[in-house]
PyMOL Python script that loads the backbone (N, CA, C, O; Angstrom):
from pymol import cmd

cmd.read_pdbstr("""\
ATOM      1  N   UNK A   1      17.128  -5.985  -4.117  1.00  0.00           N
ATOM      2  CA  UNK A   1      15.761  -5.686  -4.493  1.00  0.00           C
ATOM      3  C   UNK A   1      15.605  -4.170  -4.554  1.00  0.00           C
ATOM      4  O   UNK A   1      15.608  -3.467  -3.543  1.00  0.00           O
ATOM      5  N   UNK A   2      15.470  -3.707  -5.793  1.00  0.00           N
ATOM      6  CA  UNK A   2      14.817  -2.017  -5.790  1.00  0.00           C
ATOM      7  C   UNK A   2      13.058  -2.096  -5.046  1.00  0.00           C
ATOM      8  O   UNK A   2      12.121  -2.803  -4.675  1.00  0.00           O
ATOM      9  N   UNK A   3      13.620  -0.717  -5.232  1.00  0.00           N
ATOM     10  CA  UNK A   3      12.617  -0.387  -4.438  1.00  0.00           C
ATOM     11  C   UNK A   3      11.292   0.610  -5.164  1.00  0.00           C
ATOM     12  O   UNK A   3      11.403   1.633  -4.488  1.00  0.00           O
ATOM     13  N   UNK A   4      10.381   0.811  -5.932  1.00  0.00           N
ATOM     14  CA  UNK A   4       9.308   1.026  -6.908  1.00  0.00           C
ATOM     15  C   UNK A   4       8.956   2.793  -5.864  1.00  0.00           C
ATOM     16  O   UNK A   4       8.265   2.714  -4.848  1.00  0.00           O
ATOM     17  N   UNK A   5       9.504   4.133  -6.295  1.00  0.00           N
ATOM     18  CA  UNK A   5       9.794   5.377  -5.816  1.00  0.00           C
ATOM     19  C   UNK A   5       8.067   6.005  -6.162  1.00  0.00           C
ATOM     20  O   UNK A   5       7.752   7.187  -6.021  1.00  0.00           O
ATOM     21  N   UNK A   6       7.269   5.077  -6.555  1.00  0.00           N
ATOM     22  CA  UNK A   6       6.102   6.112  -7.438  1.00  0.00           C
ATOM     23  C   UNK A   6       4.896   5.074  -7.372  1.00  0.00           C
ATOM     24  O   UNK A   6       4.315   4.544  -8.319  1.00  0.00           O
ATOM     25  N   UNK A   7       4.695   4.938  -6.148  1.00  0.00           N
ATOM     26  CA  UNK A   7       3.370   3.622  -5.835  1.00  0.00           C
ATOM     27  C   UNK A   7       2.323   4.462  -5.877  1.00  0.00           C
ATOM     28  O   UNK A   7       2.125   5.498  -5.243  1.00  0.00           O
ATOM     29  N   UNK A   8       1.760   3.989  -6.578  1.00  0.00           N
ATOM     30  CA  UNK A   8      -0.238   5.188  -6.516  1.00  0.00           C
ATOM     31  C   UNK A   8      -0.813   4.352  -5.862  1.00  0.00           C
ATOM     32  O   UNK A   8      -0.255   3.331  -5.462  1.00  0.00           O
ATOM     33  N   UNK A   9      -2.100   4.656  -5.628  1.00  0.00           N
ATOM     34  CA  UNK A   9      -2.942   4.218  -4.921  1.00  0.00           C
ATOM     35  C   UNK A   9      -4.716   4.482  -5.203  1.00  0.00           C
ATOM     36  O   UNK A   9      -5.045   5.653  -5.395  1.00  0.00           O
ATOM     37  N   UNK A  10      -5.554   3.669  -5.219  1.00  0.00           N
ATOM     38  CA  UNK A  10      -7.226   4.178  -5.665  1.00  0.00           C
ATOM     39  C   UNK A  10      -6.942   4.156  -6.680  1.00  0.00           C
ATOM     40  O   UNK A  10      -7.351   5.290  -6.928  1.00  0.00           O
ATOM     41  N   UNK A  11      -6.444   3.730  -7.862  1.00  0.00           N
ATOM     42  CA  UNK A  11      -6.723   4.391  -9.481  1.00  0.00           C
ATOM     43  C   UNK A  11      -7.942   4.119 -10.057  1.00  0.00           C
ATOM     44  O   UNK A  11      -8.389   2.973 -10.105  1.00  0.00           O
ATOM     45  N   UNK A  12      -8.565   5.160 -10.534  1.00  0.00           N
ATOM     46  CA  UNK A  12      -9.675   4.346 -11.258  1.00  0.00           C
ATOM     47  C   UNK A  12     -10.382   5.578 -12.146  1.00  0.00           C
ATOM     48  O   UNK A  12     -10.293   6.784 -11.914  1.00  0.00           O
ATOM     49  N   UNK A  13     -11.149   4.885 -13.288  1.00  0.00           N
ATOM     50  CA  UNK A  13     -12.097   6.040 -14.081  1.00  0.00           C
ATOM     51  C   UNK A  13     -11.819   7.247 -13.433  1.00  0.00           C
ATOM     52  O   UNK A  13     -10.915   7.907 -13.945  1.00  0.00           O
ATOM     53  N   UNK A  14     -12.387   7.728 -12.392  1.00  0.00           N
ATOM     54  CA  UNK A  14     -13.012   9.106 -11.728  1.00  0.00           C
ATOM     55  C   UNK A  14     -11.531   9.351 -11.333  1.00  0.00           C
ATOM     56  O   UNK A  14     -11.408  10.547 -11.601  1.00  0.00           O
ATOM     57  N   UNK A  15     -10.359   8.936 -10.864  1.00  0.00           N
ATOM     58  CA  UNK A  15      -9.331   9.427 -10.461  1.00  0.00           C
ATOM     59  C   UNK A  15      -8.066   8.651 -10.916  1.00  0.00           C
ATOM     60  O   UNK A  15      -7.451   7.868 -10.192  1.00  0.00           O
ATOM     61  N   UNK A  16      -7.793   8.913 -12.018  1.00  0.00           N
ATOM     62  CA  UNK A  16      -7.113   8.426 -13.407  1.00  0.00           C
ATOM     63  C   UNK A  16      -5.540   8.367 -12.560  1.00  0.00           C
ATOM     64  O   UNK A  16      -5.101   7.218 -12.518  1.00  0.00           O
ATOM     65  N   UNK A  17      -4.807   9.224 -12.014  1.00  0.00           N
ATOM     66  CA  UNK A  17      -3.563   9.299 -11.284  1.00  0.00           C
ATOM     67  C   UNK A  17      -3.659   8.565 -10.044  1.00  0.00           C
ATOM     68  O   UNK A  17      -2.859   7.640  -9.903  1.00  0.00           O
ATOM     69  N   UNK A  18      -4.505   8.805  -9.095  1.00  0.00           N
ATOM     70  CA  UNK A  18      -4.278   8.010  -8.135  1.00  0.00           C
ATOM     71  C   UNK A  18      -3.798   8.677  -7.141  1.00  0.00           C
ATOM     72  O   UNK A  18      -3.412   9.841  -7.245  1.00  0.00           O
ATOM     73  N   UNK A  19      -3.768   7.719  -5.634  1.00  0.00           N
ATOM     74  CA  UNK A  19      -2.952   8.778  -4.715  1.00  0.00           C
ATOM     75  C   UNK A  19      -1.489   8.330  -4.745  1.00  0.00           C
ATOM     76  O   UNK A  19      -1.107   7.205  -5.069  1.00  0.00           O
ATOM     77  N   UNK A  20      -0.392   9.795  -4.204  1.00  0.00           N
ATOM     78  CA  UNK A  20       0.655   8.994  -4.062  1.00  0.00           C
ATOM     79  C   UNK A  20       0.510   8.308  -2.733  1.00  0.00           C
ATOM     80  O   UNK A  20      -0.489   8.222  -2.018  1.00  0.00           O
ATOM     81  N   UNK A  21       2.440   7.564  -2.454  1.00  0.00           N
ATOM     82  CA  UNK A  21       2.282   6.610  -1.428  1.00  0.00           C
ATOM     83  C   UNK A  21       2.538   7.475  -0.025  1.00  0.00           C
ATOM     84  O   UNK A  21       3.593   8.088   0.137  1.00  0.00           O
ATOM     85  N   UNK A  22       1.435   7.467   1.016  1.00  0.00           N
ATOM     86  CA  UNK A  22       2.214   8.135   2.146  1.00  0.00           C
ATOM     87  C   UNK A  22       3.988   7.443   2.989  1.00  0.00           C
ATOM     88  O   UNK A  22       4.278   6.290   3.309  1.00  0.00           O
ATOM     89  N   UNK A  23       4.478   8.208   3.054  1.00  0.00           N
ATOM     90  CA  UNK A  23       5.641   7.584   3.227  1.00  0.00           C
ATOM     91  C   UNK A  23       5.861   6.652   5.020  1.00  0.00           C
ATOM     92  O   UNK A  23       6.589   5.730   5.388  1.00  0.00           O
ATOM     93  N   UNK A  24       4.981   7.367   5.604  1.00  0.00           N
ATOM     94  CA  UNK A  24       4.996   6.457   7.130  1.00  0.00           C
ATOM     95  C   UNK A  24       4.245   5.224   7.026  1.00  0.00           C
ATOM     96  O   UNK A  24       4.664   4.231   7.622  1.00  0.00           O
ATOM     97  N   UNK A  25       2.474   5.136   5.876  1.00  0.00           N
ATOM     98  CA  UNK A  25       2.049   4.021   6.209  1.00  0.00           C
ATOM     99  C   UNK A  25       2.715   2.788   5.630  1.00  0.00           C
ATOM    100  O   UNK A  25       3.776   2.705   5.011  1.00  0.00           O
ATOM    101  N   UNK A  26       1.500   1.479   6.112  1.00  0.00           N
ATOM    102  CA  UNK A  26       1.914   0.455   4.787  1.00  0.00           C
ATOM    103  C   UNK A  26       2.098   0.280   3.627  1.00  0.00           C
ATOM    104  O   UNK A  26       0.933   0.224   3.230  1.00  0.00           O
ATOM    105  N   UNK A  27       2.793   0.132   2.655  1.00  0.00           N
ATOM    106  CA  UNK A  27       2.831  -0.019   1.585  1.00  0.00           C
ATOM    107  C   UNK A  27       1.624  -1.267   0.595  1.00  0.00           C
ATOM    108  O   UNK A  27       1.535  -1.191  -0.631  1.00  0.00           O
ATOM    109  N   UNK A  28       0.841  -2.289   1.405  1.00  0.00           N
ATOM    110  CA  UNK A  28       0.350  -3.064   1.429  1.00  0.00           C
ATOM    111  C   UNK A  28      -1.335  -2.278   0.828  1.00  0.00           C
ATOM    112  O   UNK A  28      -2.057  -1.492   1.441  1.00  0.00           O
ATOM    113  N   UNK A  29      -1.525  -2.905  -0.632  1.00  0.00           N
ATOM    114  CA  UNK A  29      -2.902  -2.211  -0.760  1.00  0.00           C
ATOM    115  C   UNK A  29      -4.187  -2.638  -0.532  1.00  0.00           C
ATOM    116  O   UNK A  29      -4.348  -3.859  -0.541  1.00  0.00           O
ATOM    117  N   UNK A  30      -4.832  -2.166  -0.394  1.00  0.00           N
ATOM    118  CA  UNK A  30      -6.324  -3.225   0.909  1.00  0.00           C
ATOM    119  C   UNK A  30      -7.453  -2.402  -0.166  1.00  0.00           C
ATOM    120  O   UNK A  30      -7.256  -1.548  -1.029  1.00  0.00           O
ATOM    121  N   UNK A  31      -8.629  -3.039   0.288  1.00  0.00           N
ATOM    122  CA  UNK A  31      -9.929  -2.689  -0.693  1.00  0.00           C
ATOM    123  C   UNK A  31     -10.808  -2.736   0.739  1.00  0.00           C
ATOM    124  O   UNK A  31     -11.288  -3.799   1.135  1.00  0.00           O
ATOM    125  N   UNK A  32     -10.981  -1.385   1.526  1.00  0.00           N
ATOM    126  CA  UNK A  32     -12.040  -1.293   2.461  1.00  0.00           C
ATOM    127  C   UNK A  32     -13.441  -1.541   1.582  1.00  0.00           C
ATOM    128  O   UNK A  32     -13.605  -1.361   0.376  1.00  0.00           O
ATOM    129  N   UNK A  33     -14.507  -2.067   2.698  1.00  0.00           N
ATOM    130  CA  UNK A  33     -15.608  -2.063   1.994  1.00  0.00           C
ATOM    131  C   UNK A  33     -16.238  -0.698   1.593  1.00  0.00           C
ATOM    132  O   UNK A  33     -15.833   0.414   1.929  1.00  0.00           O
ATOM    133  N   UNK A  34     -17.316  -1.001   0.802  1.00  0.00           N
ATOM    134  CA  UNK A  34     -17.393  -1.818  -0.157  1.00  0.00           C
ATOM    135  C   UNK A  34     -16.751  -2.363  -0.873  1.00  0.00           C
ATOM    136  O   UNK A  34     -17.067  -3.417  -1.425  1.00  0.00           O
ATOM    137  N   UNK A  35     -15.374  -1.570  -1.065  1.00  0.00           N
ATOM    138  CA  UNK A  35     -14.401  -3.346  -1.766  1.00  0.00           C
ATOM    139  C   UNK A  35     -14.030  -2.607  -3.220  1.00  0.00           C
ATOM    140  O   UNK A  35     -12.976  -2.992  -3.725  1.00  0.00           O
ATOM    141  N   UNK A  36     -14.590  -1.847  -3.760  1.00  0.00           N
ATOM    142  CA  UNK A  36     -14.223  -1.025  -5.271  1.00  0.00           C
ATOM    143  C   UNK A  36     -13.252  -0.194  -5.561  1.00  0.00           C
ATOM    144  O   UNK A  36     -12.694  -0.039  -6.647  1.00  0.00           O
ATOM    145  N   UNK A  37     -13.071   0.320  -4.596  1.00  0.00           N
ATOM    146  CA  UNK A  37     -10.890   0.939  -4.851  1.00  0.00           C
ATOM    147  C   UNK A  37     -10.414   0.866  -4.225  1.00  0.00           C
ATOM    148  O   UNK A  37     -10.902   1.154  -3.132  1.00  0.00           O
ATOM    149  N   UNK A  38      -8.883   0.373  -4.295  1.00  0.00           N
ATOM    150  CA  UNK A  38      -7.902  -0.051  -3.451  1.00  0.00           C
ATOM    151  C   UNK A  38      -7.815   1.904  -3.016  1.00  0.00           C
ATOM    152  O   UNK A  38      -8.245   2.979  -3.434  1.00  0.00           O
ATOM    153  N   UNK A  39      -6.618   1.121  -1.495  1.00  0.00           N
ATOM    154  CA  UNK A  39      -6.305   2.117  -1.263  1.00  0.00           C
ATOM    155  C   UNK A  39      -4.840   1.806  -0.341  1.00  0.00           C
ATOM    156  O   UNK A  39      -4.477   0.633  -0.252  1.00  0.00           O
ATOM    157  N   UNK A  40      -4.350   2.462   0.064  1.00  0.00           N
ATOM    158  CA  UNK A  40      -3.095   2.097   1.150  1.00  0.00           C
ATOM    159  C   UNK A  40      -3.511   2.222   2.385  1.00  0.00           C
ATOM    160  O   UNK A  40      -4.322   3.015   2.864  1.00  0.00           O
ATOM    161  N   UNK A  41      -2.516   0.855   3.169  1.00  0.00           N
ATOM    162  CA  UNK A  41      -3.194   0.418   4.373  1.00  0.00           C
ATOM    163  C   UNK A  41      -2.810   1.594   5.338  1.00  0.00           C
ATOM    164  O   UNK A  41      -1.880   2.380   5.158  1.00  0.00           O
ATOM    165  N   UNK A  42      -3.556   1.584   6.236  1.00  0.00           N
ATOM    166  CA  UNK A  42      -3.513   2.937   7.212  1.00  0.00           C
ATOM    167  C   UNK A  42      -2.381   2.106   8.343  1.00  0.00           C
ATOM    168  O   UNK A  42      -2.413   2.742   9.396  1.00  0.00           O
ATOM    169  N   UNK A  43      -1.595   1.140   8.434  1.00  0.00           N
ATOM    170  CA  UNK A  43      -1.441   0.970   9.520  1.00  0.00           C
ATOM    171  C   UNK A  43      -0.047   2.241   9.508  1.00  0.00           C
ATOM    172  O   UNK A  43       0.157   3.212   8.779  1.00  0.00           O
ATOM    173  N   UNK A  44       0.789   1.599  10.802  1.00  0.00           N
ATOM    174  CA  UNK A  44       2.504   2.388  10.896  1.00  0.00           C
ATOM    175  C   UNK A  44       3.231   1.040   9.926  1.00  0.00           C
ATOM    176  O   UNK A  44       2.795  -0.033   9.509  1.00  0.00           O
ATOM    177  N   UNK A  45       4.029   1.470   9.875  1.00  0.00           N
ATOM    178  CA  UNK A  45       5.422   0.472   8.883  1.00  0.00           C
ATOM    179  C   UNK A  45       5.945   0.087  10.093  1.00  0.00           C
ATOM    180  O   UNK A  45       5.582   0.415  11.223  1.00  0.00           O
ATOM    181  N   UNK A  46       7.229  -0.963   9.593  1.00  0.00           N
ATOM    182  CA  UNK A  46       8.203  -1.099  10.739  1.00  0.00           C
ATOM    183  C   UNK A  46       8.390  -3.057  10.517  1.00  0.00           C
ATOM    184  O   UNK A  46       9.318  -3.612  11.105  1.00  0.00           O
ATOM    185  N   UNK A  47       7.480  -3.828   9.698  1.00  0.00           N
ATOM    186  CA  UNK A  47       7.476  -4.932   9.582  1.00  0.00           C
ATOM    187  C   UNK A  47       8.313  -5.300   8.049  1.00  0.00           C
ATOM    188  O   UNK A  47       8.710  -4.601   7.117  1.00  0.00           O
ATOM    189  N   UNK A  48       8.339  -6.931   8.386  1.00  0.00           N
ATOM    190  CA  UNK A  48       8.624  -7.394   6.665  1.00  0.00           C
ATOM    191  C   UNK A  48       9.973  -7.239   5.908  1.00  0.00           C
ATOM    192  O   UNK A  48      11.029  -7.193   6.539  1.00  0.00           O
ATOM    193  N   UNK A  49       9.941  -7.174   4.833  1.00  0.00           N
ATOM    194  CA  UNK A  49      11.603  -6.934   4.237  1.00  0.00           C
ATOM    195  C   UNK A  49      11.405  -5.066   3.995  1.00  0.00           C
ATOM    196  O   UNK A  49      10.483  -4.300   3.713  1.00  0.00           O
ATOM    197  N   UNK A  50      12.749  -4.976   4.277  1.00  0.00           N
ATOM    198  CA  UNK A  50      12.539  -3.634   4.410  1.00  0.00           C
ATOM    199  C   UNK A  50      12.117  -2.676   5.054  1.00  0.00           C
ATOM    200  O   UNK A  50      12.496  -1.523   4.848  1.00  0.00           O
ATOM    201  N   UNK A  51      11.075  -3.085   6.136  1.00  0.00           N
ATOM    202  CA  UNK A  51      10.129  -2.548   7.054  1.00  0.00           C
ATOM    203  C   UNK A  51       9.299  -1.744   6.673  1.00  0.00           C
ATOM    204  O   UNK A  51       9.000  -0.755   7.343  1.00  0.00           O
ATOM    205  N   UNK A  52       8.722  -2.054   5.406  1.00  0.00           N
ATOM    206  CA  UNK A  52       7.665  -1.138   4.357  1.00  0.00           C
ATOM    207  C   UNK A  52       6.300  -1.698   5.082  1.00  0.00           C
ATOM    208  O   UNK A  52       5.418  -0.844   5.166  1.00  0.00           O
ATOM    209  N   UNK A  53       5.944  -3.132   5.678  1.00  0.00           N
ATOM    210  CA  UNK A  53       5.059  -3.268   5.687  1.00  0.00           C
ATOM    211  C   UNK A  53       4.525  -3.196   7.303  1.00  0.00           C
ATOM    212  O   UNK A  53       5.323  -2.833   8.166  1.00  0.00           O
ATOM    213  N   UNK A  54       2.920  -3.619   7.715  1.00  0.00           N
ATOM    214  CA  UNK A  54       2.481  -3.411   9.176  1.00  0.00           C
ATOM    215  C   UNK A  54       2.511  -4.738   9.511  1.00  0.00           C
ATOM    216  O   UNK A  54       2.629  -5.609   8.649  1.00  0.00           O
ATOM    217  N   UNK A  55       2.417  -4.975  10.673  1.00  0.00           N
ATOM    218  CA  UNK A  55       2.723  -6.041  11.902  1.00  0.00           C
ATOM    219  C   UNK A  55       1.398  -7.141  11.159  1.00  0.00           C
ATOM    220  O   UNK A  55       1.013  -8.267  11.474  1.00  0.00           O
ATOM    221  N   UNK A  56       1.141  -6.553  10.487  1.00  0.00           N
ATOM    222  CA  UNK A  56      -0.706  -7.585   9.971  1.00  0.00           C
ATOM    223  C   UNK A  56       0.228  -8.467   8.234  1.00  0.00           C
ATOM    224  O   UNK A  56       0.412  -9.648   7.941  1.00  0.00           O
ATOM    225  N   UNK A  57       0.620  -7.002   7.415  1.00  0.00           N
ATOM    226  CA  UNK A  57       0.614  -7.577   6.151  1.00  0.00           C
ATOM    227  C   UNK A  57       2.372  -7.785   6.267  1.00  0.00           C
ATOM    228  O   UNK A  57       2.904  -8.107   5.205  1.00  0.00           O
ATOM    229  N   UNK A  58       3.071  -7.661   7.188  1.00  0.00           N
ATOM    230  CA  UNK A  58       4.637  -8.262   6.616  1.00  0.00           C
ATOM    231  C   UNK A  58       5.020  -9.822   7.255  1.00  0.00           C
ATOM    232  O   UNK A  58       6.068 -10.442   7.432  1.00  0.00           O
ATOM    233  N   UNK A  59       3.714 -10.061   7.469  1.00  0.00           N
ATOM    234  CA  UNK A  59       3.633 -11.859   8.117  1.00  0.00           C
ATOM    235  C   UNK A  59       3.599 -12.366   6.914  1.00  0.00           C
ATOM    236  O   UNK A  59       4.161 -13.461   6.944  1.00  0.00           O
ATOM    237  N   UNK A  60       3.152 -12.065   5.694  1.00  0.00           N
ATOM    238  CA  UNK A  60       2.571 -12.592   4.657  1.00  0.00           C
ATOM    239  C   UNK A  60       3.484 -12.589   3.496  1.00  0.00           C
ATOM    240  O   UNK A  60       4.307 -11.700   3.716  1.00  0.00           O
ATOM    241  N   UNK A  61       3.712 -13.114   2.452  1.00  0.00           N
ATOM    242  CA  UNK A  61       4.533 -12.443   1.027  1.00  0.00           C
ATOM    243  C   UNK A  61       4.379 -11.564   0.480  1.00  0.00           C
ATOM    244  O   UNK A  61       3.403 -11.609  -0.268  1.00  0.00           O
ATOM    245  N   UNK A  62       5.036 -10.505   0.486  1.00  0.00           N
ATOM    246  CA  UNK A  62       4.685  -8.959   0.192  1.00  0.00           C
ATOM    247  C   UNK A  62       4.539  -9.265  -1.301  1.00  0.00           C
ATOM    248  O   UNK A  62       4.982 -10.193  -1.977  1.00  0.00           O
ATOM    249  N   UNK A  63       3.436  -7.717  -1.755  1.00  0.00           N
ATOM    250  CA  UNK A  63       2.990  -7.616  -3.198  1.00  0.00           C
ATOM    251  C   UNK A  63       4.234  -6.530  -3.748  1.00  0.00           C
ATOM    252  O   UNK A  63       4.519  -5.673  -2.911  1.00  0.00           O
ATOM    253  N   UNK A  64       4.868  -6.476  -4.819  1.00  0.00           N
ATOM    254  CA  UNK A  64       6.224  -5.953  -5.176  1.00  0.00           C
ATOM    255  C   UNK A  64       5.373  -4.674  -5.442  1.00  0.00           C
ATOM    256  O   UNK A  64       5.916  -3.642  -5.836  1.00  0.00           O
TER     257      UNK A  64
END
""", "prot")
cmd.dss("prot")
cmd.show_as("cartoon", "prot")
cmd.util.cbc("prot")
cmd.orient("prot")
């Protein structure tokens, strides 16, 4: 399985690029409320395949 080197994050109208991926958090993208742009999960890594994801989202089937 590769591994995707250029994950953004928030994209939208007002911020067309996006953020990049911080490299310690989750890779897992969440929609805090209100719920209108994603963003990357704040947890630590260390779970899941690879250990990209947090103890919450690498229980689950990761999003590629």
């Amino acid at each position: 399985m590769s591994r995707p080197t250029n994950r953004r994050y928030g994209q939208s109208a007002g911020n067309e690029k996006g953020y990049a991926e911080d490299p310690t958090r989750c890779v897992e993208e969440v929609y805090p409320p209100p719920g209108y742009i994603p963003r990357q999960c704040s947890r630590q890594r260390g779970y899941g395949p690879g250990s990209l994801w947090c103890k919450q989202h690498g229980k689950k089937e990761p999003t590629p």
